[in-house]
Each structure stands twice: as structure tokens, then as C-alpha cells.
C-alpha positions, 0 to 999 in steps of 0.5 A: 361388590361387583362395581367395586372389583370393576371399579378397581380393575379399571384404576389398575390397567397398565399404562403403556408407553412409547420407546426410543425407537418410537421417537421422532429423530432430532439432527445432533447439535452442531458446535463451532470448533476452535482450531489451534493450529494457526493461532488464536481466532481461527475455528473450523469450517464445519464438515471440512478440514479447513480453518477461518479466521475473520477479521475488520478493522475501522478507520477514521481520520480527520485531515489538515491537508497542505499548510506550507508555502503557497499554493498550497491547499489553504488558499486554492480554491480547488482543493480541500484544506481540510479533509474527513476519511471513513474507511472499514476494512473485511479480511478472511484467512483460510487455512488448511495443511496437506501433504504439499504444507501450508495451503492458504486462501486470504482476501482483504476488502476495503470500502472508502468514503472522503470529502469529496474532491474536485473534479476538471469538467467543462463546467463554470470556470472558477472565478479569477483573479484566484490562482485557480484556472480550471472547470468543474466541481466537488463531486457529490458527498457520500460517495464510496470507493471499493478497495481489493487490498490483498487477494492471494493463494499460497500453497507451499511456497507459491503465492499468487495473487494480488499481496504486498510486492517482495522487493517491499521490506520495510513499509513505514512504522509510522501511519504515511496516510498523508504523506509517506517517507521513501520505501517502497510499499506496492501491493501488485498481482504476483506470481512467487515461490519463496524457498527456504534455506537454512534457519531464518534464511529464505530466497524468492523469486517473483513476477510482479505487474508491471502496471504497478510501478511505472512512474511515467515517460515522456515523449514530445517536443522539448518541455512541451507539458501539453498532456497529449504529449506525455505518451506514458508507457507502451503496453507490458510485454514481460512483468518486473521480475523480482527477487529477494534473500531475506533474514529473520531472526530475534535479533530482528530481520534483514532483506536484500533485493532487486528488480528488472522492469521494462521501459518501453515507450508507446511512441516507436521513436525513442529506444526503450531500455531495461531498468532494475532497482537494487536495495537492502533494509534491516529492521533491529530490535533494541533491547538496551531502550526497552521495548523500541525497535529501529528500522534502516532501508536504501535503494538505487533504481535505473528506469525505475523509480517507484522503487525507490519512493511510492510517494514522490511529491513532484513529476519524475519519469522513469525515462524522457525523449524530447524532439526540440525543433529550431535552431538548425537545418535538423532538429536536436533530439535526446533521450535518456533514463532516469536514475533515483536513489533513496535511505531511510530511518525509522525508531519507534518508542513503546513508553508504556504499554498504551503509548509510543512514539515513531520519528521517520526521515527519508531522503531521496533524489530523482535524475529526470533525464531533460528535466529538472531534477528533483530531491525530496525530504521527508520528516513524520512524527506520530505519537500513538495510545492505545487505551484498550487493546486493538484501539489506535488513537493517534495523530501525526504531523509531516514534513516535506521539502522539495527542491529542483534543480536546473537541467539543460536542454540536450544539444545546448547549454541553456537552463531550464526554468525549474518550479520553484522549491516547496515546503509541505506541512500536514497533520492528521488525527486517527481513530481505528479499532481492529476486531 
């Protein structure tokens, strides 16, 4: 009995059991918070007040180089009749609200691989009889390029930092990778405030690098085209100032804007002067031919002509002076600056929601002072599916045509033997999807 009662005594110990606080500490989960208040993609950086958003994009693209009058890239055994593009793209957007509105930190990376170009060295000389009369090679394939595309703060209305030019208003609705129509579309370093004044109203002033916009000058003996005379420009003493009084609206948006730029030679000889580009654009939405929208754009600049085209097909310059020598017991001397102006137009079709179409045409003249003046037409038509959302798959065909003019030489009347006028043809095949 006695082993029994101890038997069961045993069997009806109280088991004791730890308590919470006896339990070791675990760190709380940690859950990434969707932040609203920038639109969708952004969430918030844990332990801050302030919201990331990141992005990519790829790129790829298959290139039929120029196809028009010879030379052209088809018979030049220096360029690539065909040509293959490889690019990705890395974009973050921080975001935070304060007292002072909106501050924002935004970066915009690219990485580039093409088919290697040619390279001038003082190699094997290409063999002639070929239209061809240089040195060198193809670089090596593979090769990659690295690309700051935006890298900017704004805080408020001050935005500083490397971001698209605010003379730049309309900047293509079609791709432009091969050729591009005439606007002006510059990403510089900037210093700007942007004030705004009523409803859709605002106006802004900016300070640009000048760097970015020097079409280039001459200095030399008369049509001397030795390189060593083309002295380009002098360094910047003051950056291009720019501004601008823009409309926004759901009508759609207009812009109006100006420039001053400093053409200053590096040769002491010639005076430099002041230039100054002046424009205006409107972009329209058309309600009556469904979802499609238009876009129309001029500009006129004086000393600065990348202003008026960021692709001109030929040599222009901003301003010459030329020395030509002979001819008399001095030497006949002229300067001048150059003048350009340019329109264009652009309408794009959205057929359905995976298709649209855009028809772009420019047109553009360039006074090269002493030289020979050049008008360029541009004609780009690109049709564009998007089968699932942030997928492009698109193609494009474009159309330039360059003409010269004779100019004269200063201090006589004799012509100048101009380059002969060219039609330009391309086409291209892109594949790009967003994330």
C-alpha cells in the first residue's frame, strides 16, 4: 500500500512552467508600408518619412543605318550599315513633404552596349580605291558606356542638378533614336526656381551650362577645314540663362521661352557676342479624333543654334571669323554670327488601346555666317503596339534631306563650292519594356 501512495504521489506532482517573462525576446516584424501619397510604386523607407520609388526600363533595338544618296553608311566601309542597341536603364525617386513642400531626390542611370564603331588611329589605312581614306579599326565588341541621364534635387520650387533644359518643351512623341526632328531636348546641369502663378500658370528661371549647347565656332584662314583651325569655344564665363511662362490645362499645355548664351571665341582676334534663342510650343489634346494628341513648336535663335535643332544633320556654327590672305597689301577679314530658326509638328493616333501611330515633320534653316548655309527637313513615322501593359514593340522609318547654299567670301564676290545635297533614309526596330 505504501508503494502505491508513493506511486501515486509521484504521478500527481505539479508540473511548473515558464512565464512570458521568462521567454526570450524576438525583434517585431518589419513590413514594407505603401505610401500613397506620391502615386502608385512608392513605399516607405523604414524608420524615415520618406518614399522610394524604383524603377527600370530595357531597351533594345535593331538599326538600318543610312540608306540614301551615296556615301552613305551602305558602301563606306568605315561605318556600320547595320547597327544592334542594348541599353538598361536604373531610376530612383525619393520623396518627402516639409514644411518648405515638396523635397525630392531623383537619379537616372543608363548602362549602353552598340555595335562597335569605327575608331581613326594611326593604324592600317583602309584600302582604296574605296571612298574611305582613314586609319584604324572597329573597337572591340561588348564594349559598355555608362550614362547619367537625370540627377537632380528639388526642394520647393528649386531644382538643381543635371534635368531636362526648361527652354525644352516638346521633345518628340515619336522614338528620334536615329534621327530626330527639330525641338530642343538637353539634359544640362541646372540651377532653377519655378514660381507658381495662378491655376496651370507658372514661370521659371534657370541657369543652365553652357557646355551643353555650343553648336561650335570657327577661327582660321578662309575655308581652311583643317581641324586645328576650328578653335571652338573659349571657356564659360557665365552659364545660359534661361526662362520660361508655361500653361497646363485639360486642354493641354503651352509654353513660351528664351535663352541667352555667351559666344566667346578661344582666339583673342575675333569679338564674341551675346546670343539668345526665343521660342513658344503648344501641345493639344484632340477629343473630336479620339484619344490622339497634337503638338506644334518654333524657335529662332541668334549665336545659338542648338536651340533651334539638337540633331543638325551638317556643320553649323554658332559664329565664324575667317582671316583670308592674298589678294591685296592687307589681308580681308570677316565675322559674323549665326542665325537659325526652325517649326515642327507632331500628331499622334492611339487606334485602340495596344496601337498608335505618330507622323512628326520638321523643318529648319541655318545662316552659317562665311559658310554655306544649310536647310534641313525631317520626316518620322512610327507605328507603336503595346501587347501588355509597359511593353513597346515599335518600328520607325525617317527621312532627311539636306540642302546647301552657296555663301560668299567676305570682302568678294566669288562663291563657295558647297557640299552637295543629300537625302538620308533609316529605319529602326524597337523592343523596350518598363518596370
Amino acid at each position: 500500500m505504501r508503494r502505491f501512495a508513493i506511486s501515486v504521489l509521484s504521478l500527481t506532482l505539479p508540473v511548473s512552467y515558464g512565464t512570458a517573462a521568462d521567454l526570450p525576446e524576438t525583434a517585431p516584424a518589419e513590413y514594407v508600408q505603401i505610401c500613397n501619397a506620391f502615386g502608385e510604386g512608392f513605399f516607405v523607407l523604414p524608420g524615415t518619412d520618406t518614399c522610394l520609388r524604383v524603377e527600370g526600363r530595357v531597351r533594345t533595338e535593331l538599326r538600318w543605318d543610312n540608306f540614301g544618296d551615296e556615301p552613305n553608311a551602305w558602301d563606306r566601309r568605315t561605318q556600320n550599315a547595320t547597327t544592334m542597341r542594348a541599353r538598361g536603364y536604373a531610376r530612383l525617386d525619393a520623396r518627402t513633404q516639409t514644411e518648405y513642400g515638396l523635397l525630392r531626390a531623383y537619379i537616372d542611370l543608363f548602362a549602353t552596349v552598340d555595335t562597335p564603331s569605327f575608331s581613326e588611329t594611326s593604324g592600317t589605312v583602309v584600302d582604296r580605291p574605296s571612298d574611305d581614306n582613314q586609319r584604324g579599326s572597329f573597337d572591340p565588341a561588348g564594349r559598355t558606356s555608362l550614362g547619367l541621364d537625370y540627377a537632380f534635387v528639388q526642394f520647393g520650387g528649386l531644382t538643381v542638378g543635371k534635368t531636362q533644359s526648361f527652354y525644352d518643351f516638346f521633345t518628340g512623341y515619336a522614338f528620334g533614336a536615329v534621327t530626330a526632328t527639330a525641338y530642343s531636348d538637353v539634359k544640362p546641369w541646372v540651377a532653377a526656381y519655378t514660381l507658381p502663378l495662378s491655376q496651370g500658370i507658372s514661370a521659371s528661371l534657370s541657369f543652365e551650362d553652357r557646355a551643353y549647347r555650343q553648336q561650335g565656332l570657327f577661327v582660321g584662314p578662309y575655308l581652311n577645314l583643317d581641324p586645328s583651325y576650328s578653335q571652338e569655344y573659349a571657356g564659360q564665363r557665365w552659364p545660359d540663362v534661361v526662362g520660361n511662362l508655361r500653361f497646363d490645362g485639360s486642354w493641354g499645355s503651352a509654353q513660351i521661352m528664351g535663352a541667352l548664351h555667351d559666344v566667346r571665341y578661344l582666339s583673342s582676334l575675333p569679338d564674341g557676342d551675346v546670343g539668345f534663342a526665343i521660342g513658344g510650343g503648344v501641345k493639344l489634346n484632340l477629343p473630336f479624333m479620339g484619344d490622339a494628341r497634337f503638338a506644334l513648336q518654333s524657335t529662332y535663335a541668334y549665336g545659338a543654334l542648338a536651340y533651334a535643332h539638337s540633331d543638325w544633320g551638317a556643320t553649323v556654327y554658332d559664329a565664324s571669323a575667317v582671316f583670308p590672305t592674298g589678294g591685296g597689301s592687307a589681308p580681308r577679314r570677316g565675322s559674323g554670327t549665326g542665325e537659325a530658326w526652325s517649326v515642327v509638328g507632331s500628331l499622334q493616333k492611339y487606334w485602340s488601346g495596344t496601337f498608335s501611330t505618330v507622323f512628326e515633320a520638321s523643318y529648319a534653316e541655318a545662316d552659317n555666317k562665311l559658310f554655306w548655309d544649310v536647310q534641313q527637313t525631317d520626316v518620322l513615322a512610327t507605328a507603336i503596339w503595346t501587347p501588355v501593359n509597359n511593353v513597346e514593340i515599335g518600328t520607325e522609318v525617317g527621312y532627311r534631306h539636306l540642302d546647301f547654299n552657296n555663301a560668299t567670301a567676305p570682302g568678294g564676290p566669288q562663291p563657295i563650292s558647297r557640299p552637295r545635297d543629300q537625302d538620308i533614309m533609316t529605319w529602326m526596330i524597337r523592343v523596350q519594356r518598363d518596370f
